[in-house]
TIKEPA-540841 format. One line per 5 residues: their letters; for each residue x, y, z of C-alpha. Coordinates in steps of 0.25 Angstrom, whole numbers, plus 5000, padded with zeros to 4 digits. Example, Ala and Ser with C-alpha at 12.3 -4.5 7.8 and 13.67 -1.06 7.14 Angstrom:
BEGIN
as) 5049 4982 5031 | 5055 4996 5029 $
END
This chain:
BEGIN
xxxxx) 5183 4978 4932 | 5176 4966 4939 | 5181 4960 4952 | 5175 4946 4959 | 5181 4942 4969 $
xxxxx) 5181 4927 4975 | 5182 4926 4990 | 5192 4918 4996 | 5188 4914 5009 | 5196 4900 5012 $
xxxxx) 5210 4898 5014 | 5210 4886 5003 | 5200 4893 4994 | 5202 4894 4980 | 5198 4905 4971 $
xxxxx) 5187 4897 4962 | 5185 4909 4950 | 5197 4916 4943 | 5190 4926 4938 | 5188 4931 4953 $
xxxxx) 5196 4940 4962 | 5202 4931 4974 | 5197 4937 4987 | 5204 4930 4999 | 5197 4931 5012 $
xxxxx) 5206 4932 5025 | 5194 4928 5035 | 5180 4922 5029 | 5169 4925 5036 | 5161 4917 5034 $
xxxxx) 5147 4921 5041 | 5147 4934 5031 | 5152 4927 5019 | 5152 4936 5005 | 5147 4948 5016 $
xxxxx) 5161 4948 5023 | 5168 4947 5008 | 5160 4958 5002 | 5161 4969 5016 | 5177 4966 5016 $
xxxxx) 5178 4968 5001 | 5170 4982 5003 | 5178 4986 5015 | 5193 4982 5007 | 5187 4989 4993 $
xxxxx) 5189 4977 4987 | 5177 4982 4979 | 5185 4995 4973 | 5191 4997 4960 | 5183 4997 4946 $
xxxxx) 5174 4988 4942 | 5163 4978 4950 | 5169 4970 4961 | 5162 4956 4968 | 5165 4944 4976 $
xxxxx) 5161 4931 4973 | 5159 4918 4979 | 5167 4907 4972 | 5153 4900 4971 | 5150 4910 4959 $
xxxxx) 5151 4900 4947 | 5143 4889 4957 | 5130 4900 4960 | 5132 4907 4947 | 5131 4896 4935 $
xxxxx) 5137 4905 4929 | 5155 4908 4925 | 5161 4919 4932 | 5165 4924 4918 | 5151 4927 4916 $
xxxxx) 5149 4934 4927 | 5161 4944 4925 | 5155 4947 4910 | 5143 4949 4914 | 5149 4959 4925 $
xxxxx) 5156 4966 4914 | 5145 4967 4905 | 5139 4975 4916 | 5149 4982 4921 | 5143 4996 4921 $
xxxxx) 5132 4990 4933 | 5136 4992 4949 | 5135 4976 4951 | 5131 4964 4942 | 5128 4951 4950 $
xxxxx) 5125 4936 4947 | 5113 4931 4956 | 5115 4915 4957 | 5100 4912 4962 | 5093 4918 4951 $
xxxxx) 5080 4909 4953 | 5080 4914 4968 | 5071 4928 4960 | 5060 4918 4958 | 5059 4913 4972 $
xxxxx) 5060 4924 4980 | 5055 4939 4980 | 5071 4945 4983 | 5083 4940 4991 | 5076 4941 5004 $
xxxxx) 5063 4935 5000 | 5073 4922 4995 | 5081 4923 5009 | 5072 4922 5019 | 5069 4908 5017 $
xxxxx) 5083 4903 5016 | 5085 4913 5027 | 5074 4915 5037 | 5077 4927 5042 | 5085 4933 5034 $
xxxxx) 5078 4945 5030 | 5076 4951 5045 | 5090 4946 5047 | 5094 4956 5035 | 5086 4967 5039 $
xxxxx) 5090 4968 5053 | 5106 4968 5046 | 5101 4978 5037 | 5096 4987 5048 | 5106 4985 5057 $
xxxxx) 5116 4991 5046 | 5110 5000 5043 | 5103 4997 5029 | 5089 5002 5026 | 5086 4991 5017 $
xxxxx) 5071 4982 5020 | 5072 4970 5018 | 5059 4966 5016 | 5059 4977 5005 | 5067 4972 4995 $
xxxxx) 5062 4971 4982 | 5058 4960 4972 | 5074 4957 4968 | 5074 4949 4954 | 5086 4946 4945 $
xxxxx) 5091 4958 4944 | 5094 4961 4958 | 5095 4945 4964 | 5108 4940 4969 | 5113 4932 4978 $
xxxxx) 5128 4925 4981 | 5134 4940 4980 | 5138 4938 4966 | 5139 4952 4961 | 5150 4963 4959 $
xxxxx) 5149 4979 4959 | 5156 4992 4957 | 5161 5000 4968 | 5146 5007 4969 | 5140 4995 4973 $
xxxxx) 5151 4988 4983 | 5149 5003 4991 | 5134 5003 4991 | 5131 4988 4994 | 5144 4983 5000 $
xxxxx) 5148 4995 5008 | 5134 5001 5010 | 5125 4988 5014 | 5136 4977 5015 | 5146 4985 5023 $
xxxxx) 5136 4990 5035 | 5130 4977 5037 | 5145 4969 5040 | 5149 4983 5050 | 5136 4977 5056 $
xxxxx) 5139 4964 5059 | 5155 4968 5060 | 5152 4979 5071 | 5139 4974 5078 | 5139 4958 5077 $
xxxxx) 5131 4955 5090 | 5117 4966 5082 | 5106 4958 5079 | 5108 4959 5066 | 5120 4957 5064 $
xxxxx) 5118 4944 5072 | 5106 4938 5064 | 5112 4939 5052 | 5123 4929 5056 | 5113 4918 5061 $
xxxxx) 5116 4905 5053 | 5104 4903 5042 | 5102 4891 5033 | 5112 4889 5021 | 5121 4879 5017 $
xxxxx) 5133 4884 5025 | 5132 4889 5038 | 5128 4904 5034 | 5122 4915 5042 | 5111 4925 5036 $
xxxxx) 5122 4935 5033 | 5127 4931 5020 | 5111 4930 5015 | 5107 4943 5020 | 5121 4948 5011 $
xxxxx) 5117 4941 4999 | 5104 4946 4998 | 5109 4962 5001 | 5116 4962 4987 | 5101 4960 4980 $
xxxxx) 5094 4970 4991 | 5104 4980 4987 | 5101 4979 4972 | 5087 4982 4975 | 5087 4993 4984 $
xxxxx) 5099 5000 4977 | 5097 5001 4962 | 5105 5012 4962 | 5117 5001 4958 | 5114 4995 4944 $
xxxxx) 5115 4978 4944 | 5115 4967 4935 | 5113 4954 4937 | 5118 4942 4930 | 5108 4937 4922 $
xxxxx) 5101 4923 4923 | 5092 4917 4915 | 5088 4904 4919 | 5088 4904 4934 | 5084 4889 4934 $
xxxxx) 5097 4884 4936 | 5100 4892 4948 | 5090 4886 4957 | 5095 4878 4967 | 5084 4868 4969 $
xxxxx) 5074 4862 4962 | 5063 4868 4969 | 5067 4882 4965 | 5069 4879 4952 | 5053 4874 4953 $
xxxxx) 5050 4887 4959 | 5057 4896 4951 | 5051 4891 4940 | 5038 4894 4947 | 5040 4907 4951 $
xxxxx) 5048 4912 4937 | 5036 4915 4929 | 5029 4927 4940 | 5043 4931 4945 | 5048 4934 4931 $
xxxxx) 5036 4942 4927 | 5035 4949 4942 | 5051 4952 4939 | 5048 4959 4925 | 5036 4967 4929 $
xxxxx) 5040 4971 4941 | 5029 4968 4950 | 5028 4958 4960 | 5015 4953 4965 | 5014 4951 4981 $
xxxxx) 5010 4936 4976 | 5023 4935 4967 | 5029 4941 4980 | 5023 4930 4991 | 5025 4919 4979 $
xxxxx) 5041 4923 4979 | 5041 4924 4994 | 5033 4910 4993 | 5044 4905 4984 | 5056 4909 4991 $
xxxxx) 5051 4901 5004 | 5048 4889 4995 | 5062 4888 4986 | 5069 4889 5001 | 5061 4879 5007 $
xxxxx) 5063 4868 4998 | 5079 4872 4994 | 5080 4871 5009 | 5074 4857 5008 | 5081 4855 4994 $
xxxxx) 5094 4857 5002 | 5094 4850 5014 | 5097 4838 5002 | 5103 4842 4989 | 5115 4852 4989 $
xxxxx) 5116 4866 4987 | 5121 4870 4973 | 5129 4882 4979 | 5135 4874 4990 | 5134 4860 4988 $
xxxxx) 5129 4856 5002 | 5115 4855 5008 | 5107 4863 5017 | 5105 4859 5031 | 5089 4860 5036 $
xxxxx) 5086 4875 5038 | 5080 4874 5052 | 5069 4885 5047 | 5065 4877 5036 | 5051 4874 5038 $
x) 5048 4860 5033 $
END
């Protein structure tokens, strides 16, 4: 049994994909976004019964390039694994070490701001050793979907604390650096960034939990800027062969952490003019953009 829920969070909204689960939200909080979704889905057991269970933005189709119909076969096709995701930035493995490598730029900040979270809650994880993350543990949008296994030990054991947290201690500061606004299309505060890329840190530091991954072939497609699609191409060659050995090089390393800087800068810049695929609007100046 597979159940993906679509999140209903305007009065007027329409349920975009037939094949998901309505989910009407009584009050969207916006600041937490999918965070708020997922911790009230865990604390109602919505995430109970047989089978995987998820929640998916209405953008799924948009981010995926691929149908929904797909993504449910290839679900049941691996229905014996604890969670099967879709990663919608495939390309971002060749311009960045790991999630956080790929934040920071986009984010300035993020990664203390996540660490001090991370303590405050009680969770032992280090940031700043998370390993190399490739296909197989990449993702990003919170497309994915579990058994009941994995809703307990993400959900209620990483998810869970960290919303007690910012519930029951607002004014700890933690709690309140992660709700400073940061750069993005939409006003948006670091906490939903921060969420998105626990997902992936999990799969790393908990292999314990099997996973598969939706497999993409041709990343190319799925850059969202000429100037990644340049630099991917670039970087594909070394990444690829670091990827299927194993080792990375502390040159491979900086070139990622080179590359990640670089790919934000000019998407920054790209931005301020041509629309973003995902959202269709531009980006405002980042006011820590360095010109």
């Amino acid at each position: 049994m597979l159940r993906i829920y679509e999140p209903l969070y305007r009065q007027d909204q329409q349920q975009q994909e037939p094949l998901f689960l309505p989910l009407p939200l009584r009050q969207n909080d916006f600041a937490w976004r999918e965070f708020r979704i997922y911790v009230d889905m865990y604390r109602q057991n919505l995430h109970r019964g047989a089978g995987h269970c998820g929640v998916f933005s209405p953008k799924f189709p948009l981010k995926s390039r691929i149908s929904t119909q797909e993504f449910l076969d290839f679900c049941g096709s691996n229905a014996d694994v604890d969670v099967c995701f879709f990663n919608p930035f495939p390309q971002v493995r060749y311009v960045a070490y790991n999630v956080w490598n790929q934040g920071e730029p986009w984010h300035p900040g993020l990664g203390a701001a996540a660490q001090s979270l991370l303590d405050a809650a009680g969770i032992g994880w280090k940031i700043d050793q998370v390993p190399r993350q490739g296909a197989a543990h990449l993702s990003y949008s919170n497309f994915w979907v579990a058994n009941e296994q994995f809703w307990d030990a993400y959900v209620g054991g990483i998810l869970l604390p960290i919303a007690d947290l910012l519930e029951h201690e607002p004014e700890h500061p933690a709690a309140r650096a992660v709700m400073v606004p940061t750069y993005h299309t939409d006003t948006a505060t670091y906490l939903p960034f921060i969420i998105e890329r626990l997902f992936s840190t999990f799969l790393s530091l908990h292999s314990e939990f099997s996973s598969k991954a939706f497999p993409i072939e041709n990343v190319l497609p799925y850059c969202i800027c000429p100037s990644e699609q340049s630099l991917v191409l670039q970087m594909k060659p070394a990444v690829d062969a670091a990827d299927r050995s194993g080792v990375y090089t502390e040159q491979l390393i900086e070139s990622l952490r080179h590359a990640a800087w670089s790919n934000t800068q000019q998407a920054k810049l790209y931005f301020q003019k041509y629309p973003h695929p995902h959202s269709g609007k531009t980006i405002p100046v980042d006011p820590n953009q360095v010109s």
